[in-house]
Structures are given as C-alpha cells and as structure tokens.
MARTOR-362685 format. One record per residue (C-alpha): residue number from 0; residue in three letters; x, y negated, z negated. Coordinates in Angstrom, 1 decimal, padded with zeros to 4 digits. Layout:
N
<bakol NUM,"ala",<X,Y,Z>>;
...
***
This chain:
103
<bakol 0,"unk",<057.2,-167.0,-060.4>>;
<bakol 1,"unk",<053.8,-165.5,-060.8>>;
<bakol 2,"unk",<053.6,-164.3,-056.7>>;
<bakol 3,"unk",<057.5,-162.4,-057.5>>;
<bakol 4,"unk",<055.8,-160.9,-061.1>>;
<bakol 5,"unk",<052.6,-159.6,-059.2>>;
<bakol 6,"unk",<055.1,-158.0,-056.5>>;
<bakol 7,"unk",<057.1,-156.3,-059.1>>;
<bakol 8,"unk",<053.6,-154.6,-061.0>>;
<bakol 9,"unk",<052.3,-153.9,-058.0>>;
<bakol 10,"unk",<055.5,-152.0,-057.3>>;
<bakol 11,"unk",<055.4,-150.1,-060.4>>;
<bakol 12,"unk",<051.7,-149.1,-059.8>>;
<bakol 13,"unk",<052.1,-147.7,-056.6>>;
<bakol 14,"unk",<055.7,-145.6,-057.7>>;
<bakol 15,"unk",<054.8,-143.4,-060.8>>;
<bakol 16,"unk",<057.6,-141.8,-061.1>>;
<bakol 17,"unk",<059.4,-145.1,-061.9>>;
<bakol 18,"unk",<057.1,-145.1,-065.2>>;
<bakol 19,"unk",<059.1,-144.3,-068.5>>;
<bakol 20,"unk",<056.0,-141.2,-069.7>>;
<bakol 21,"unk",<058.2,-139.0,-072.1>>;
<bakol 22,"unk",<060.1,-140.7,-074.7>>;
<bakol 23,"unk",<061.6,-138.1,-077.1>>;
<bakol 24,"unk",<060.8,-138.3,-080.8>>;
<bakol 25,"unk",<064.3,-139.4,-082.0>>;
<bakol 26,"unk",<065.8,-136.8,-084.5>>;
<bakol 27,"unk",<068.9,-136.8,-086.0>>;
<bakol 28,"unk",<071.1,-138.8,-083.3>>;
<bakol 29,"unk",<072.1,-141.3,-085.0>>;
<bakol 30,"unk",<069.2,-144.2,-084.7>>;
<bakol 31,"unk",<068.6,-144.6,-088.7>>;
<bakol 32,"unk",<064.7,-144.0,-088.0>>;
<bakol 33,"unk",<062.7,-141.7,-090.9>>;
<bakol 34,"unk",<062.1,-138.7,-090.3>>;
<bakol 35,"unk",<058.8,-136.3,-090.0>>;
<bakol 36,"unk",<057.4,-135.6,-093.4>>;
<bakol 37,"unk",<058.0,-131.6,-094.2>>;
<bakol 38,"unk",<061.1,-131.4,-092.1>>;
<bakol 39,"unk",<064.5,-130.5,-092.9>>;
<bakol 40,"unk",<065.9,-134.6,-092.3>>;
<bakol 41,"unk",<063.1,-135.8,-094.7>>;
<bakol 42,"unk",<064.3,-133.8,-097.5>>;
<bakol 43,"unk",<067.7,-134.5,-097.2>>;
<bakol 44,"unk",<066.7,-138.1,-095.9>>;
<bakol 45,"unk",<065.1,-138.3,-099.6>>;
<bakol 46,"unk",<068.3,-136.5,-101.4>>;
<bakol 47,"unk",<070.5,-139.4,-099.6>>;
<bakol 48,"unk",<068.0,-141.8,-100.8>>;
<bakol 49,"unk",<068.0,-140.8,-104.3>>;
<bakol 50,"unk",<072.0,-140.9,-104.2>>;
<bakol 51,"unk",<072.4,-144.1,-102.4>>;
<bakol 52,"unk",<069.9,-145.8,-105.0>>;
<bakol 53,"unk",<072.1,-144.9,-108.0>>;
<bakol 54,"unk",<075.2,-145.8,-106.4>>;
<bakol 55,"unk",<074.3,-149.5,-106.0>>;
<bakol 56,"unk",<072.0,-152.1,-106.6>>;
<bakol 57,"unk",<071.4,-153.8,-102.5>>;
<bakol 58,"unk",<068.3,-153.4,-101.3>>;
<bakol 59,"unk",<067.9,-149.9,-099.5>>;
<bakol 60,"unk",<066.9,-150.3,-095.8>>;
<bakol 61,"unk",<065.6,-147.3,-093.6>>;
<bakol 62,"unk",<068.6,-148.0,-091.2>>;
<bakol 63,"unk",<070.9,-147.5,-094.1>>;
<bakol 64,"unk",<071.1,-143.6,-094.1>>;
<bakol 65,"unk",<071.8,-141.8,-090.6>>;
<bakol 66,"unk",<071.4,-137.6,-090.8>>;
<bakol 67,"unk",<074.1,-136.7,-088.2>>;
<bakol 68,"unk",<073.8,-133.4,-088.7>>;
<bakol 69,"unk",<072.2,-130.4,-090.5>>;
<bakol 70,"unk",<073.3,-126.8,-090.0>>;
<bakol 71,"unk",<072.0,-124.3,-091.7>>;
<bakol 72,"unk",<072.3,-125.3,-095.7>>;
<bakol 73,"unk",<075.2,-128.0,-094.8>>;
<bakol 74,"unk",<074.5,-131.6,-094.0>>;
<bakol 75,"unk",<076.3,-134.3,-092.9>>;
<bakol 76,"unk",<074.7,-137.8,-092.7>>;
<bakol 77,"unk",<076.7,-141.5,-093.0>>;
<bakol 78,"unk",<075.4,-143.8,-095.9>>;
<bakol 79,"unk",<076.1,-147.8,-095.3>>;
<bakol 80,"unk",<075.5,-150.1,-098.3>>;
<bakol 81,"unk",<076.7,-153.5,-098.1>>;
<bakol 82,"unk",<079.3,-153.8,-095.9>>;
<bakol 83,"unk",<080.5,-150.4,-097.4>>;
<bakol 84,"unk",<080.2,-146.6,-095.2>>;
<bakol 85,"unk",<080.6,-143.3,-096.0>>;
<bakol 86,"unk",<080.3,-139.8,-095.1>>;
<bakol 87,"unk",<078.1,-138.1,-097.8>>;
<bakol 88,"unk",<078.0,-133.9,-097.6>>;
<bakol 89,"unk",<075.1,-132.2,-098.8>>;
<bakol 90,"unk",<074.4,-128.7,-099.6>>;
<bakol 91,"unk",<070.9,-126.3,-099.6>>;
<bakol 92,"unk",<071.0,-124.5,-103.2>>;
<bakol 93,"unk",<068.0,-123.6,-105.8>>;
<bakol 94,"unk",<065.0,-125.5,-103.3>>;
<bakol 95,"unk",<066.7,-129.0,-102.6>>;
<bakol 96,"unk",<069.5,-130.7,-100.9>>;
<bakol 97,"unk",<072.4,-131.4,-103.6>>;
<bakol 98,"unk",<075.9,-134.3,-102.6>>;
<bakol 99,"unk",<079.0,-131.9,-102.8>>;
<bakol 100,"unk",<081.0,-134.5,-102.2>>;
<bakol 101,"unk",<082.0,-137.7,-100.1>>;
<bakol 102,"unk",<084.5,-139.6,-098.4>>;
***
C-alpha cells in the first residue's frame, strides 16, 4: 500500500496541471458560507440574520441562510429553520436591506 501511494504522489508531482491551484471564493451559489465583510451578501446576510432570529428560537447556524441572488436593490435568499424553508425577499431602501415579504 505504501509502494502504490508513493506511485500516485510521485504522479501528481511530476503532472502540475493535475494540481487543483485556483479554487474560487464561493459567492452567492448556494453553499451557505458567510460572506466578505463590506459586501453586498454580508449586509443582507446580516438583515436575514436579524429576521430569522426573531422568527424562532433554534439555534441559528451559518448554513441556515443561503443569498441566491441579489440584483440591484432586490434580494432573494432561502432561510431554513428547523425543518422549516422559505424564500425571504428583501429590498435596498433608506441605507439597509429591509424583508418585503416571504413565501
């Protein structure tokens, strides 16, 4: 086992372009991760956080709010809270991200 796992490194030494060198910051597709500080996705990442906290009383994990999509002053993102989903829409207006509604 040792012989085959010395193989398979010396493999991936000597072929470079088999090395994984450019993993993309993950933005809003759909992974749950936090976003940059200062962006657009951490402000409305906060507004959704705000919102899901006085909804209910579960823990609130990171994974728990996904930002699918922000254009322009519209938002979409999918809030999941104990077994429960749904789609919250959130609006730009007067310096912060405001729920207009959700389903």
């Amino acid at each position: 086992m040792t012989i085959g796992s010395f193989v398979f490194a010396g493999l991936l030494a000597m072929a470079p372009n088999w090395a994984v060198v450019d993993i993309p910051y993950p933005e809003a597709d759909g992974t749950g991760i936090e976003p940059v500080a200062g962006s657009a996705e951490a402000a409305v990442w906060e507004s959704l956080a705000s919102y899901a906290r006085s909804r209910s009383t579960a823990p609130l994990r990171k994974s728990d709010i996904v930002v699918t999509r922000i254009d322009g002053n519209k938002a979409t993102a999918r809030v999941t809270r104990g077994g429960h989903t749904e789609v919250v829409y959130l609006e730009h207006s007067a310096g912060a991200w405001k729920v207009v509604r959700t389903e």
